[in-house]
N, C-alpha and C positions, 0 to 999 in steps of 0.2 A: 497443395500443402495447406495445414491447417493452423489457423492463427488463434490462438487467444487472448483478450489487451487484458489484461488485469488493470484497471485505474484507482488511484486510492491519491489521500495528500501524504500519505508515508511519514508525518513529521513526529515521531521517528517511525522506520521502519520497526516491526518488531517480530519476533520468533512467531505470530499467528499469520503474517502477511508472509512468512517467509514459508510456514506449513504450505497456504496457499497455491503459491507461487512453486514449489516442489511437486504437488498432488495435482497442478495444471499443466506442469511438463509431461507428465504420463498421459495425459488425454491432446494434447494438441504438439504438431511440429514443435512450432514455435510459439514461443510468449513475450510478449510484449508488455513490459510494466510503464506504465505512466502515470510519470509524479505530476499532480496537477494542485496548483493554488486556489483552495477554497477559499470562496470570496465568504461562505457564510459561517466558515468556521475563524476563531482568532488568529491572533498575527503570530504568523509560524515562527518556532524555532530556530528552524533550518532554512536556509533558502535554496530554491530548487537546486542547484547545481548539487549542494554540500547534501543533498537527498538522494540524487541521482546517483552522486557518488558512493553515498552507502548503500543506496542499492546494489550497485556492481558489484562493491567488495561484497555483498552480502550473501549474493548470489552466481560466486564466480566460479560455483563448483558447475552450476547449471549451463549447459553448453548451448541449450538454445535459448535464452535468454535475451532479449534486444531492450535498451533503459531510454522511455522518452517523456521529455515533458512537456505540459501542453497548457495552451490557456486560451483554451476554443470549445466548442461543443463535444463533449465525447462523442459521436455519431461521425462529429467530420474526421476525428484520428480513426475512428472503427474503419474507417473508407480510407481512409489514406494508408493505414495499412493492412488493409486488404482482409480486415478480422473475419473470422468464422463467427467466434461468438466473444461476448463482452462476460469477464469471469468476473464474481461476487464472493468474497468469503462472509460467510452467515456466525454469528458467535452465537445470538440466541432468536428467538425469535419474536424482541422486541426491533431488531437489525431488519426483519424480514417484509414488515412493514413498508417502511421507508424506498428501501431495495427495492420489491416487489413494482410501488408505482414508479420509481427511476425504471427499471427494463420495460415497463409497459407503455410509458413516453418512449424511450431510444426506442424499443421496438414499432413505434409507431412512425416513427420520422424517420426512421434508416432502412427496418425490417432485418436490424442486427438483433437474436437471440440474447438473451443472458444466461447465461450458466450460474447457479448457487454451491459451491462449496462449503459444508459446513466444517466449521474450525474443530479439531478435537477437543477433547472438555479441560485439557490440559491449559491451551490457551483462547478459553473461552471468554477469561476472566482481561484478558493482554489488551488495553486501549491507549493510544497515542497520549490520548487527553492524561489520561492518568501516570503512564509514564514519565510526560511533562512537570506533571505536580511533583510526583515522589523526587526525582531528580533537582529539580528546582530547591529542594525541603535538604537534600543531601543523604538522600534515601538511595540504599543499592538498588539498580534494577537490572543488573546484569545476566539473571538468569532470564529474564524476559525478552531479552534482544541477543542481537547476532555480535560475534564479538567485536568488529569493526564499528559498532552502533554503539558499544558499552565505551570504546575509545572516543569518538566523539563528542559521548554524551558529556565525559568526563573533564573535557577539553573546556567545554562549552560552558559548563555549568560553574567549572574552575572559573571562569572569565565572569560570570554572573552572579556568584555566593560571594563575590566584590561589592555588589550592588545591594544585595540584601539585607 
């Protein structure tokens, strides 16, 4: 059987991780997303669980689908579940860079593959960071995300455009 982990910090997920995530089900059994807590990105939105969770609904049409979180070395989840290869979505190829030396490390220390998806031009322009802002601002970003992400977000920000 064939595994692919998709890893990313998901805060939020959005319609380009979710491209991903669709176009890595036709190449492997199964997929493996794992919401992981970047220590070098800022202090998330979501916390893992409420990430986790919109991931599932995000992706519950996908039947082989498995949602995990992790806050360990990607290479030790690639072996704990058993991955074929570690999947990348590419937006442009200042993404390819960065990506490129992450699989060159994992692939040194595991001899786990990486796989590069790149994203369609549709949502090349779709990033976490940026979603954060406009949402944060009271900016729709509903075409950008899955619809249980746009409910969330909405929740969330309700609770926050308090503070602002």
């Amino acid at each position: 059987m064939t595994v692919g982990l998709i890893p990313g910090s998901f805060d939020p997920f959005h319609n380009g991780h979710l491209e991903v995530v669709e176009r890595a089900a036709h190449i492997f059994d199964e997929i493996v997303v794992a919401a992981i807590r970047n220590p070098q990105k800022s202090e998330p939105l979501f916390d893992l669980d409420e990430r986790r969770e919109m991931i599932s609904e995000s992706c519950a049409h996908i039947k082989s689908v498995r949602i995990v979180s992790i806050a360990t070395l990607l290479v030790n989840v690639a072996r704990d579940v058993e991955a074929t290869a570690i999947v990348k979505g590419l937006r442009a190829v200042s993404d390819f860079e960065s990506e490129l030396q992450m699989a060159q490390m994992n692939r040194s220390l595991s001899g786990v593959e990486t796989l590069f998806i790149p994203t369609s031009s549709n949502h090349s322009f779709i990033a976490s960071r940026l979603l954060r802002e406009v949402a944060r601002y009271g900016g729709n970003v509903d075409a950008f995300v899955p619809a249980p992400v746009a409910a969330r977000l909405r929740r969330k920000m309700g609770d926050r455009n308090d503070v602002l």
